[in-house]
Structures are given as C-alpha cells and as structure tokens.
C-alpha positions in Angstrom: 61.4 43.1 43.0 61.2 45.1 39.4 58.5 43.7 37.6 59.8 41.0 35.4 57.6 38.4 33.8 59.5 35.2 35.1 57.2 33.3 33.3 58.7 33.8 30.4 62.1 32.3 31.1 63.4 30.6 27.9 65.0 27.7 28.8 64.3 27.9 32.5 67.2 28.3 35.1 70.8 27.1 34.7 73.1 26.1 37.1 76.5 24.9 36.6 76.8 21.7 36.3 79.8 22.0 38.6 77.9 23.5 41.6 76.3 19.8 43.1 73.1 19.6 45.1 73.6 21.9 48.1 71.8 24.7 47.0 74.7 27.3 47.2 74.5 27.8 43.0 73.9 30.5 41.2 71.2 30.5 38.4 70.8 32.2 35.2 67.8 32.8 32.8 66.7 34.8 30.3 63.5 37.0 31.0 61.1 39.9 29.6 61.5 43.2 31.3 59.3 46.0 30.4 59.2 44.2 27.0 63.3 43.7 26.1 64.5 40.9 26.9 67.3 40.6 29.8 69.4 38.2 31.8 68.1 37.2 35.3 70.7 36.0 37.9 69.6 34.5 41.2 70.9 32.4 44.2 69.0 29.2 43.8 68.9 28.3 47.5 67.0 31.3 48.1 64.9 31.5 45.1 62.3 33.8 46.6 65.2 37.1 46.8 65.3 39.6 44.7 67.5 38.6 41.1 69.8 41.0 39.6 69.0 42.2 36.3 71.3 42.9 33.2 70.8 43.7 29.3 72.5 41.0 27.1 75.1 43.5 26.3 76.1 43.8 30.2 76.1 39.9 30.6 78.3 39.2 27.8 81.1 42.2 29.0 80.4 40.4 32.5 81.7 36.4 31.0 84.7 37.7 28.8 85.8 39.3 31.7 85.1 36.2 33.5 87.0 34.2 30.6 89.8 36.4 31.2 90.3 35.9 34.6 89.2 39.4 35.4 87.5 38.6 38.6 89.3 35.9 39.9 89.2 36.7 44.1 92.6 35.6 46.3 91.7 32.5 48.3 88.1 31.7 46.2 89.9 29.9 43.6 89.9 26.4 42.7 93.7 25.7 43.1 95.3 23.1 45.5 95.8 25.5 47.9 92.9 28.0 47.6 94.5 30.8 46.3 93.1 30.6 42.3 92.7 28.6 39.1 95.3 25.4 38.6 96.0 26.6 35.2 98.2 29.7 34.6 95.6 32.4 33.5 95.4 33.6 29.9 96.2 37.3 29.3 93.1 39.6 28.4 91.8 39.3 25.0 92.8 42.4 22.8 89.5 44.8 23.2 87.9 44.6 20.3 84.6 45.0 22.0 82.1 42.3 23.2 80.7 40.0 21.0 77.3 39.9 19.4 74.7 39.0 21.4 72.6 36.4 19.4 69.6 34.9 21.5 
C-alpha cells in the first residue's frame, strides 16, 4: 500500500446509505498523500486491502460521469428486471469541464 496517512481522514469513511449492513459497500474518504490531499476509495468488508487512490480532480470527472449514467453496467442496475436504473437516464451534460473542487 502507498504510503497514505489514513489518520488523517476528514470526516472518516462514507458509505452509502443505501448499501445496508452486509459489508459489501464501498467507502470513501478523504486523505493526505505525500502532502496533497486525495480521495481514498476502499471495500469496507475488507478494510485491510489496498484503497485506490485519486486527486480531487479525478474523483469529481469520476461522479459526473456517474451522474450521467456513464458507467451504468447491463444487468447491475437497479431496474425491475436487472438490466438498469427505473428512470430513463438523462443525456450527458454539455462538457464544460468538471466542476471546482472545493474541500
């Protein structure tokens, strides 16, 4: 594991609140590495493994694409039948570029 001070973790994990008590979640903090700050992703039934690391920058391009339905998988959705979202998706946002980052 890269050396990341996860004792500084401001705010502590998150979790969806959606994800229930079976510790298959995924967890998200914010962390110091090498001095800049980053985002820390984990999966919190196996808190011990490695976490994947990303700048601020990379974590917001990562949710507007997840707010666009960018990486919506066939059959991992939360429809009636498996196969995606309930809703119709939105189309993409026009690229204007990510938004700031404010921490």
């Amino acid at each position: 594991m890269r050396d990341i001070d996860l004792a500084y973790l401001a705010g502590g994990w998150v979790r969806a609140s959606a994800c229930g008590h079976n510790g298959n979640c995924v967890e998200v903090a914010r962390a110091v590495l090498g001095g800049a700050e980053v985002v820390v992703v984990r999966r919190s039934g196996v808190p011990q493994q490695d976490v994947l690391v990303f700048t601020p920058e990379e974590w917001v391009g990562f949710l507007s694409g997840v707010r666009a339905g960018e990486f919506d998988l066939p059959g991992a959705g939360d429809g009636p039948d498996g196969s995606g979202p309930s809703e119709p998706q939105k189309p993409p946002l026009a690229d204007s570029g990510p938004p700031p980052v404010s921490w």
